[in-house]
NUTIDO-957531 format. One record per residue: residue in three letters; z, y, x negated of N, C-alpha, C in turn. Coordinates in pm, whole numbers, plus 32768, in hexadecimal, padded with zeros to 4 digits. Example, Ala and Ser with C-alpha at 12.3 -4.5 7.8 and 13.67 -1.06 7.14 Angstrom:
// residues 2
ALA830C7DC77AD9830C7E3E7B32830C7EB67AD8SER82C47F1F7AFB82CA7F967AA9831380037AF6
This chain:
// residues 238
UNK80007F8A7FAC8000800080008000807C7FA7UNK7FCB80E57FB97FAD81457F82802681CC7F7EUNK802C82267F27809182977F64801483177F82UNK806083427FEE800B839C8039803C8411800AUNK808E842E7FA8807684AB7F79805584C87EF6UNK7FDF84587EC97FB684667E7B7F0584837EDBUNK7EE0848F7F1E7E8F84B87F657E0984357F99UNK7E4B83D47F787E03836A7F627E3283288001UNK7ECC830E802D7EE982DA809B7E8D83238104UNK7E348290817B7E1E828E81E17E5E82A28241UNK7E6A8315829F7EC1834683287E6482D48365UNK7DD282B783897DB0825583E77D86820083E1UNK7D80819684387D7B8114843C7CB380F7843BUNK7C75808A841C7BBD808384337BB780AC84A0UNK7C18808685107C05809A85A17BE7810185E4UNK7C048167857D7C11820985CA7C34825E8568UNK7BCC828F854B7BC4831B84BF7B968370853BUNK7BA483D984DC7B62849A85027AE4844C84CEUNK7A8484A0850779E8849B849579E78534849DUNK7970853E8422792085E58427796A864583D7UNK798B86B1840879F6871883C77A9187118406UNK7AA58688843E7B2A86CC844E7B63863A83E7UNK7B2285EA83A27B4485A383667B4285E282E8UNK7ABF861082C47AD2868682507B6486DF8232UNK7B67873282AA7C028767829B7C798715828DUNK7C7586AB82CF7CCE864882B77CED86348241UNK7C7285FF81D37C8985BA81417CCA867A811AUNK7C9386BD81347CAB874D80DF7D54876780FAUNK7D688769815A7DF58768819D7E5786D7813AUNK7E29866E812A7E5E862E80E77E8186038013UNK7E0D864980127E0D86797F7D7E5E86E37F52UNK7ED887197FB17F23872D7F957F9B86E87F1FUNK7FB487287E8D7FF086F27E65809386EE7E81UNK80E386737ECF815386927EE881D1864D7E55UNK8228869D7E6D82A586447E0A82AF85CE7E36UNK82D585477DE5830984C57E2E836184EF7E44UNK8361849D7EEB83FA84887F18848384707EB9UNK8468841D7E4D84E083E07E048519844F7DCBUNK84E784BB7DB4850E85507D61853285907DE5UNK852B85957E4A855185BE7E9885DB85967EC4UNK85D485177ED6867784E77F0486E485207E54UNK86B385077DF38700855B7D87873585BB7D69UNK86C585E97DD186F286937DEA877886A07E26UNK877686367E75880A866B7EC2888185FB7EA2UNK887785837E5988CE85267E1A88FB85697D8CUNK88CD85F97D50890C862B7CBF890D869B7CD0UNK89A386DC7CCB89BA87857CB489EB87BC7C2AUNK89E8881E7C2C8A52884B7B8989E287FA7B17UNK898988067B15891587ED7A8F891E87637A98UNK8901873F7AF988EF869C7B278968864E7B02UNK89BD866C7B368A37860D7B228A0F85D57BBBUNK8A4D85577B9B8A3485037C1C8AA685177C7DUNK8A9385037D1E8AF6850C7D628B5084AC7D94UNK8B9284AC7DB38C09843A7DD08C1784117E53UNK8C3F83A77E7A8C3283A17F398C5C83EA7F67UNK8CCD845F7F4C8D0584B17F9D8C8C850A7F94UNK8C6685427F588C0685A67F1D8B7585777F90UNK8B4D84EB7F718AE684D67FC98B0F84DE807EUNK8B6384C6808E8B9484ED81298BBF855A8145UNK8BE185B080FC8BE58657810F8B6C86868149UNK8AE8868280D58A7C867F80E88A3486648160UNK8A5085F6818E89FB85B381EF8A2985E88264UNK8A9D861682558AC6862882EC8ADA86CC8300UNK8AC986FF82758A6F87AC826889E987B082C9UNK89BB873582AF892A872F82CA892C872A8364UNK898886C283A28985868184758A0E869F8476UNK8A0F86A284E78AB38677853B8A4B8611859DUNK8AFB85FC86028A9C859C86898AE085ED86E5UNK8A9D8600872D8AD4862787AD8A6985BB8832UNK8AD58570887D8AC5853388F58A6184A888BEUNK8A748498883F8A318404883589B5842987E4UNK89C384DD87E08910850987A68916851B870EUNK88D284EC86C188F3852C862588A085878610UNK88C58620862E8898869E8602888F86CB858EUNK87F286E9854887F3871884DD87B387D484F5UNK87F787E784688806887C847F878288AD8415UNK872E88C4842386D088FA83D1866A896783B3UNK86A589E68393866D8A7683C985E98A6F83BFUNK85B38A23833585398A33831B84EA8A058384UNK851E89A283DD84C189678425849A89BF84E8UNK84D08A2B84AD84BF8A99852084788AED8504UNK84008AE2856E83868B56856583408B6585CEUNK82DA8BB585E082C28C03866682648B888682UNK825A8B4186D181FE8AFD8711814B8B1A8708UNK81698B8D86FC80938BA4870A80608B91869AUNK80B08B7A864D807A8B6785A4809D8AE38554UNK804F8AAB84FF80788A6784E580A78A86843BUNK81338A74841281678AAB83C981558A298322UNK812089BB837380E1897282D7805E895D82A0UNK7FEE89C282E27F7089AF82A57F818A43825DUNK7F3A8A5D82157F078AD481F17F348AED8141UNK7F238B6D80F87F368B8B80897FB08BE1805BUNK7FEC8BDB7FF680598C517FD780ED8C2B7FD2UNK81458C6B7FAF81CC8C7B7FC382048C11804CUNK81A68C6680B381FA8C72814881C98BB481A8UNK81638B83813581518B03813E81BD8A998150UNK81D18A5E81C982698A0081A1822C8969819CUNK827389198125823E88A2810E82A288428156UNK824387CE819A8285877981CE82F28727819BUNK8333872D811D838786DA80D8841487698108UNK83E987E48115845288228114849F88038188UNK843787D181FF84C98794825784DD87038251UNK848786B1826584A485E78237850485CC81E2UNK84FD86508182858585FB810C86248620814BUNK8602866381D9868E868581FB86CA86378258UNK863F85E3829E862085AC8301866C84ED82B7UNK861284E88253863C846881F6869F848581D4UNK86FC84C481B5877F84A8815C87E2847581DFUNK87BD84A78232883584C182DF880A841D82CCUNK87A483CE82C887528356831087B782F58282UNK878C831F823B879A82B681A2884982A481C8UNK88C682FF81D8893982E881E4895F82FD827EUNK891D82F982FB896182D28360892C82168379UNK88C081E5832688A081798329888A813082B1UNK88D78136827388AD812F81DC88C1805881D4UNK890F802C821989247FB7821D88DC7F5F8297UNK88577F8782D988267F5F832C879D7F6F830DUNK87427F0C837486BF7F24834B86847F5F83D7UNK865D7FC283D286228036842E859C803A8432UNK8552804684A484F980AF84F384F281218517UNK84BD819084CD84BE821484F9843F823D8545UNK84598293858483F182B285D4840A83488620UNK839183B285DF83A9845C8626833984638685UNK838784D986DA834284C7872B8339858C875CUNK830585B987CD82F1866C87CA833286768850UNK83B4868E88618409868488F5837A86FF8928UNK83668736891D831E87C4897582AE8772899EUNK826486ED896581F186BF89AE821286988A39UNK829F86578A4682EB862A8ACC831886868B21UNK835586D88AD883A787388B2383C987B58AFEUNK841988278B57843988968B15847B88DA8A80UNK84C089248A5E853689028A1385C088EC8AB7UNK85B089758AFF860E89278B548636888C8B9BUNK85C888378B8D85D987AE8BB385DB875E8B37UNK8617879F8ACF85EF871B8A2D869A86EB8A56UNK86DF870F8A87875186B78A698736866A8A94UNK872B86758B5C872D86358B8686AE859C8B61UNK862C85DE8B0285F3857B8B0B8627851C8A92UNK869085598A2286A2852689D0872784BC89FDUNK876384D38A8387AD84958AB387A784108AECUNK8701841E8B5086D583AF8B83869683648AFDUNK869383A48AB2862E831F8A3F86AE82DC8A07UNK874C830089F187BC829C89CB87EA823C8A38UNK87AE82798A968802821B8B0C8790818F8B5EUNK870F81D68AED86B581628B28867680ED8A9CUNK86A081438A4C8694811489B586008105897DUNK85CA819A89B4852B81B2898584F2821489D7UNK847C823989D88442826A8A1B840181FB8A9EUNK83EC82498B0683AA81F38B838365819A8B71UNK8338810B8B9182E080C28B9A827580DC8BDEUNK81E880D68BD68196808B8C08819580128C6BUNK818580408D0081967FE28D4481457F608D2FUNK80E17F348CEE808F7EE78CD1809F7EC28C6BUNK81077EF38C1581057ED28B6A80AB7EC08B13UNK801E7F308B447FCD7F3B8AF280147F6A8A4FUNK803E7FA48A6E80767FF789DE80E37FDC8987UNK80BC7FD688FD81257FBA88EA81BF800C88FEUNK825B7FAC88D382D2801C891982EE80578891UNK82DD8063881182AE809D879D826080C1877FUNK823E814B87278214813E86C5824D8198864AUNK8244815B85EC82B88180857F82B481318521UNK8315815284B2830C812B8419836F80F683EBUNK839480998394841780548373841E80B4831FUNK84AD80C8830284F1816382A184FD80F78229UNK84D6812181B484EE811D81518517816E80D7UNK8599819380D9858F823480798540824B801AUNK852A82167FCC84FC821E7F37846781F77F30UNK841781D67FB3839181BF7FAC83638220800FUNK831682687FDE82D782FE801B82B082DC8080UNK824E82748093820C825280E8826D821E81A2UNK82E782278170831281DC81B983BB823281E3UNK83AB82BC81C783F8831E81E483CC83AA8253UNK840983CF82868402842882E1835C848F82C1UNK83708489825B82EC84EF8210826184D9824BUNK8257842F825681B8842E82A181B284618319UNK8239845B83748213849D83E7820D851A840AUNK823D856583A78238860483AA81A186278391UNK819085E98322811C85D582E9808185C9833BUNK809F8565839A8054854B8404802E858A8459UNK809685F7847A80A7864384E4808B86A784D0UNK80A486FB844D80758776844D8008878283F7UNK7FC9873383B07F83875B83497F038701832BUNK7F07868D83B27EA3863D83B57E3C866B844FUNK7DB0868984307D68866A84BE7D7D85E184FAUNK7D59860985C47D85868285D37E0B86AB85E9UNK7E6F86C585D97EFC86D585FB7F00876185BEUNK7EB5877B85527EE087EC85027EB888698538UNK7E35884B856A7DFF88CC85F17E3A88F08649UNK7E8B888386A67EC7889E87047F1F89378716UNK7F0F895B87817F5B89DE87867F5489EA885AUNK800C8A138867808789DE87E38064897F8792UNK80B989A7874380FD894786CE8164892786C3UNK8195889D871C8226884887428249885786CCUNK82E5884D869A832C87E08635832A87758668UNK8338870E86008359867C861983DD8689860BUNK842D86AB868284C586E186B18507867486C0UNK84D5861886FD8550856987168535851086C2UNK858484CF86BC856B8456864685B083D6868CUNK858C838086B485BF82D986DC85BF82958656UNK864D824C8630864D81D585F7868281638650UNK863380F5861B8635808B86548659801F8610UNK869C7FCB862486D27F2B85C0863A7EEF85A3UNK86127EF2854185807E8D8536858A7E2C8531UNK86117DC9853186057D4F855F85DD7D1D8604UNK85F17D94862A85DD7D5E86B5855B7D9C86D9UNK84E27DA686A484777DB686B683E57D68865BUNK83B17D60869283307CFC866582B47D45865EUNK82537D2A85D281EE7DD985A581687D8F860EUNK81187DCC865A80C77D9386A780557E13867CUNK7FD37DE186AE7F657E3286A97F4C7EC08713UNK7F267F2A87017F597F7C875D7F5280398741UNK7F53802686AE7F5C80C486637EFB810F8644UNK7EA5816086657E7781BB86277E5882158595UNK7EB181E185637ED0823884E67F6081F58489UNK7F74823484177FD181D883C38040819D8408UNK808281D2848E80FE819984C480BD80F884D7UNK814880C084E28125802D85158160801885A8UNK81227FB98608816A7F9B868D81927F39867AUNK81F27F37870782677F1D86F382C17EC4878EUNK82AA7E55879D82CC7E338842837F7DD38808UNK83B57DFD888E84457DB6886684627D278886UNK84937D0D881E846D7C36883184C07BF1888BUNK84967BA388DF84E27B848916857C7B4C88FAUNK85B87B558952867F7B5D894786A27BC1892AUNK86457C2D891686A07CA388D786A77D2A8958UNK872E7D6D893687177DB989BD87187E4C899EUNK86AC7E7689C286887ED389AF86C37F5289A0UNK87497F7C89C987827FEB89CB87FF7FBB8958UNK883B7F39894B884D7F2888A287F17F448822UNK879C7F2C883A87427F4687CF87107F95878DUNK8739801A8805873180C9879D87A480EA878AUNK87A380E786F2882C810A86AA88368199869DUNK87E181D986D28805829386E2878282B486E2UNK87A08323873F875883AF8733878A843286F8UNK871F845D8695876284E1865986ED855B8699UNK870F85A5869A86D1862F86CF86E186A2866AUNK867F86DE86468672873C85D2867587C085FCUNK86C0881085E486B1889E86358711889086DC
């Protein structure tokens, strides 16, 4: 598997590319050179001229980063607030914000609220569903149903999403930011959602099936397993 921020990772599957110029912008949008992730999580595991931190030190941190309120793990992230009509990760200059500046804040919350489990992450743009006045509530019904709505026909898959792996780029919060703002078409779009919710899910209790569009993998829940055990949290960003 490839790392996609070396500009080489595929966002899509044979099944379904852009063609023409919006695939063009795509590769251009992706030849972006980003930092690896692994320098990223360093960034925030060494203070004081890289002295390393200590568990107290790493749970200070992390919980600088979320609190919970009502079951939700809220992350606090200024950078990731901007006027909607714009999209604040394409373009040139200073005022350019790179997608690692929020994922690595996004991964550190993920790496130590689950650090001993094997996870499914999966973002998603509460404003495609709903208001901001209805995100609680919709962020409410997705804990109490343990996903987003089904498909009455089960055409679809009830995932789609990425097993978290900290230390492999490919497999950290970054592709989906990535995806979203800086890949056609998502990157045109205007508005321009955040990818504001985040579902983790136990990946033992899910099975990878055919179904995706693009680098995420799908995702149906195997049988015996019950579905509203199986999401181990929702965090909400902003």
């Amino acid at each position: 598997m490839r790392n996609f921020e070396s500009g080489s990772f595929d966002f899509y599957t044979n099944r379904e590319k852009p063609s023409g110029s919006e695939r063009e912008r795509a590769s251009e949008l992706d030849d972006i050179n980003l930092r690896p992730e692994s320098e990223v999580f360093q960034d925030h595991e060494r203070i004081d001229n890289g002295k390393d931190l200590d568990d107290d030190q790493l749970n200070t941190l992390r919980d600088q980063l979320s609190e919970d309120t009502d079951g939700i793990i809220h992350i606090d992230i200024p950078a990731y607030r901007y006027d909607f009509a714009d999209n604040p990760f394409v373009g040139m200059g200073p005022n350019r914000t790179k997608t690692y500046e929020i994922s690595r804040y996004v991964d550190i919350v993920f790496l130590h609220r689950f650090m001993y489990q094997e996870i499914i992450v999966c973002g998603l743009q509460s404003r495609k569903f709903t208001n901001e006045i209805g995100r609680a509530a919709f962020i409410k019904r997705i804990r109490e149903t343990g996903g987003l709505p089904l498909n009455q026909d089960g055409s679809e898959p009830e995932v789609l999403g990425r097993a978290f792996v900290p230390y492999m780029p490919y497999h950290t919060t970054d592709a989906f930011f990535r995806l979203y703002h800086t890949v056609m078409p998502r990157v045109a779009e205007r508005p321009h959602y955040p990818l504001d919710v985040w579902l983790i899910f136990d990946e033992n209790a899910y099975q990878e099936v055919d179904g995706s569009p693009d680098f995420r993998q799908a995702y149906r829940l195997r049988r015996g397993f019950d579905r509203r055990a199986s999401l181990l949290g929702v965090a909400q960003i902003n």
